[in-house]
Structure formats: C-alpha cells, structure tokens
C-alpha positions, 0 to 999 in steps of 0.5 A: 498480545493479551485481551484488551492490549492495542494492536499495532494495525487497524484496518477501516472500510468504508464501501469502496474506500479502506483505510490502514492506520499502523501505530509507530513510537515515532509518528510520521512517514515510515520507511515503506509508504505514505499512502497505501492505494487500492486499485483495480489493475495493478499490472496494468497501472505499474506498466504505465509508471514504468513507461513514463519513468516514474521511480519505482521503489519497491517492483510489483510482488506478490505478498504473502498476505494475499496482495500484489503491489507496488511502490513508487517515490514521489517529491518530498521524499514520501512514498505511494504503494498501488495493489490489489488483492490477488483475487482480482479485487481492489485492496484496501 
C-alpha cells in the first residue's frame, strides 16, 4: 500500500465507545459480524449464551490480534461478535 492509498480498516473511539468500519466491493453484512461488541467479561457473557442456547457461530478464541471473542447468529441471518482485549479491557 503506498501514502495516501485507503486502507481497507478504520477504527474510531470515542471515550468507552469504538467503532470499526472495514471497506468491501460489496457493501453490506459480511461473512463474520454485523456488529463487533466490546465488553468487559467475555467468558462470563459466552457462559451465559451458552446456557440459555443461544447459537453460537464462532467459539470463544483467542486471536492473534490481542482479542478474545466470540460469535453469535441472531434473526435475520446477521451476526454479533463480543470480545475483549486479552489484557483485561474492554475491545473496541
């Protein structure tokens, strides 16, 4: 990628709130999430989907990135991710 060139990822924050946007040649829902949720206990909030049975489309991993998440189906055929930076931080 040379100066000047987009890139294909942005990441905003704002305070507690963070935002990613990633640039696709077809724009909508892509193949992993709709919404990426940073949370403060991703073990703990994985532990209750499973519980109640929720679908969950990707298990808890740890990524190479530094995050630890997981993936979950929700009506409408759209996906939700919840993660957490493995230092003990919300993601975002």
């Amino acid at each position: 990628m040379s100066v000047g060139e987009p890139t294909d990822l942005a990441l905003i924050r704002a305070g507690e709130v963070g935002l990613g946007i990633v640039r696709a040649e077809s724009p909508g829902v892509n193949s992993t999430t709709a919404c990426y949720i940073g949370v403060t206990d991703v073990d703990e909030l994985h532990a209750r989907c499973r519980d109640r049975g929720v679908p969950v489309s990707t298990p808890l991993t740890d990524q190479p990135w530094g995050l630890r998440d997981f993936v979950i189906d929700i009506p409408g055929g759209h996906r939700l991710a919840f993660g957490q930076r493995m230092s003990g931080d919300a993601a975002g």
